[in-house]
N, C-alpha and C positions, 0 to 999 in steps of 0.2 A: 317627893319628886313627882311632879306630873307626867300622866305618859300623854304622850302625841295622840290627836285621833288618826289612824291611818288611815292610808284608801283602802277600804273593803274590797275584796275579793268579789267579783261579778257575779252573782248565782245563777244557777242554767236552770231552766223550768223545771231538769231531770238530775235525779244523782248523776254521777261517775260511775260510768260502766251501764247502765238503764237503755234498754233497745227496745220499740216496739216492734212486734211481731204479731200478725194476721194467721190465726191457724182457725180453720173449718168454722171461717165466717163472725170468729171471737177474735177482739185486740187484746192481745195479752202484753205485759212489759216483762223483760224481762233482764236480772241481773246478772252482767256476765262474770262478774266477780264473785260473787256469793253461790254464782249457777242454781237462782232460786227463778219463780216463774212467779206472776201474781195475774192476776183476773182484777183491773177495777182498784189495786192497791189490796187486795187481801189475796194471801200465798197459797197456789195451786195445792190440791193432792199432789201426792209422792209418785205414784205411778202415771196421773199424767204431766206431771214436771219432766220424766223422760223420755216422754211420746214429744212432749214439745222440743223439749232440749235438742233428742235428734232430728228432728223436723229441720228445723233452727239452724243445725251445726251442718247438715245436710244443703241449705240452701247459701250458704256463704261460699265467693269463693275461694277456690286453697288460694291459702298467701306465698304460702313456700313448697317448694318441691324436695324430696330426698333426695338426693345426687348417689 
């Protein structure tokens, strides 16, 4: 049996979950899913992955408040 061609799925120039972000004059991208950071497409150090990260999570704003 033949399978059908589908319609493809649209590709977005970026993965799922993929943000750019501007830290100290560097575009960095970074995954909010994986919470990995990359410079250029190759994965930040460990220690500045979470200088960035809270940069990052610092400059979002809250979505939700505690009640």
């Amino acid at each position: 049996m033949k399978k059908k061609a589908g319609v493809g799925r649209k590709e977005s120039s970026k993965p799922c979950g993929m943000i750019d972000f501007n830290f100290g004059n560097t575009s960095y991208q970074i995954d909010t899913t994986r919470r990995k950071v990359y410079h250029r497409w190759v994965e930040v150090e460990t220690a500045k992955t979470f200088l960035i990260m809270g940069a990052f999570s610092s400059s979002q704003a809250p979505t939700k408040k505690a009640v």
